[in-house]
N, C-alpha and C positions, 0 to 999 in steps of 0.2 A: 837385339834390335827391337825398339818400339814401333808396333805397328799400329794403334791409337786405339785398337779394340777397348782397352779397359777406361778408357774416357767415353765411351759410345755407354759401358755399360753405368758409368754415373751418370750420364745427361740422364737416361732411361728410368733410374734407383730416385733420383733429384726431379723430376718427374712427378711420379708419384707421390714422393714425399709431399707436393704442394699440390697436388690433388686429393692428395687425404686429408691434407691439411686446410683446404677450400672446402670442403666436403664437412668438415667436422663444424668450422665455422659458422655453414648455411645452415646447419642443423641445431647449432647452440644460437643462434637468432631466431630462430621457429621456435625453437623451443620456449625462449624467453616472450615471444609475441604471442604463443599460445598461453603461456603462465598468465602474462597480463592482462589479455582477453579473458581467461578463467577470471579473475580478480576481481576486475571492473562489471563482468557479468555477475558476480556475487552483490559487490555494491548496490548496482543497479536494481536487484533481488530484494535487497532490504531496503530501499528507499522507495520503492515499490509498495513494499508490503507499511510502510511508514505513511503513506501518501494513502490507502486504501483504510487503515485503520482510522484517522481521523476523520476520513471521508464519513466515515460508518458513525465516528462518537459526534460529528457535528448532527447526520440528519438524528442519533438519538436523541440529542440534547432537541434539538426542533419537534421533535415528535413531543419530547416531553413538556417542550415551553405549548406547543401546542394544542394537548391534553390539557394542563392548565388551565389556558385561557379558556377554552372549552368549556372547562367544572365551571369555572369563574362567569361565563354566557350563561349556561344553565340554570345558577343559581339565583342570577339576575332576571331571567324570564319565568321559571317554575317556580323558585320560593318567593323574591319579591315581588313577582306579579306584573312585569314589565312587558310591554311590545315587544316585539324587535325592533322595531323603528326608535324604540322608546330608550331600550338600552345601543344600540348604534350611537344615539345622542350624547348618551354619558359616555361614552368611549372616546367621543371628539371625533379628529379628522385620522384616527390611528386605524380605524375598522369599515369595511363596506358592511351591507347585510348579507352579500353573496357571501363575505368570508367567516360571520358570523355565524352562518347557516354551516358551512362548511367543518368549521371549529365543534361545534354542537354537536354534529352531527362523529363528530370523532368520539366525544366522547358516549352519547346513544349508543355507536359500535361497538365500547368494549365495558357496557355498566353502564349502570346509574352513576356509580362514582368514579368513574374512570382506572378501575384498577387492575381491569386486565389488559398484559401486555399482548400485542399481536407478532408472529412470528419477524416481522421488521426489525423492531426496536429490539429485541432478545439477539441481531447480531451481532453487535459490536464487542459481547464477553466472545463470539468466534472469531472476531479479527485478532483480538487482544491476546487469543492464546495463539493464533497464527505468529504473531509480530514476537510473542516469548517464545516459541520455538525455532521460531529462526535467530535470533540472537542466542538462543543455546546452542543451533548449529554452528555460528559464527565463533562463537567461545572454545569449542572446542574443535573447529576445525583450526581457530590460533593457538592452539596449546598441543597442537599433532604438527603444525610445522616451526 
């Protein structure tokens, strides 16, 4: 005679099964939401380090346009013998003399001929090997998965 015990012991067995099986599911979604969070915070990493490097070659390219104009001020007031009011004039409406003063004076900081660099401008070769080591990281963390 059946007494329904062994149907009590598969609800029980059936059970578990979909709570192991709920169980493994929640954990391969976390799993996959953690991998993608990894991912995205990688990207995020080198577009970072992309966004800072240029930061860094623009103000050198400006230091350097700036040095220039500098030598180019000096040579106008020291060797040809100009004002400053007098070279402002030849410049047009592209120069104050506050910033002529200021350009000048950039290059007085580093030489007569402007040819020492100040610890500033000498960043931008440390971004640039930042920015090559992280896409070596990148390289070869794609070629390990």
């Amino acid at each position: 005679m059946y007494d329904g015990s062994e149907r009590g012991k598969g609800d029980v067995m059936g059970q578990q099964s979909i709570r192991q099986e709920a169980r493994r599911a929640a954990l391969d979604a976390q799993s996959k939401r953690r991998r993608e969070r990894a991912e995205r915070e990688k990207r995020l990493e080198y577009l970072a380090v992309r966004v800072l490097v240029a930061i860094r070659e623009r103000d050198a390219a400006v230091a350097e346009a700036d040095r220039r104009a500098g030598q180019a001020l000096r040579e106008m007031t020291e060797d040809e013998g100009l004002s400053v009011r007098e070279a402002v004039e030849w410049c047009g409406d592209e120069i104050t003399t506050r910033e002529m003063t200021r350009l000048r004076r950039l290059v007085e900081d580093n030489g007569a001929d402007g040819s020492e660099v100040d610890d500033k401008n000498s960043m931008p070769g440390a971004a640039e090997g930042l920015a090559r080591g992280s896409a070596r990281e990148d390289a070869r963390d794609a070629a390990a998965s």
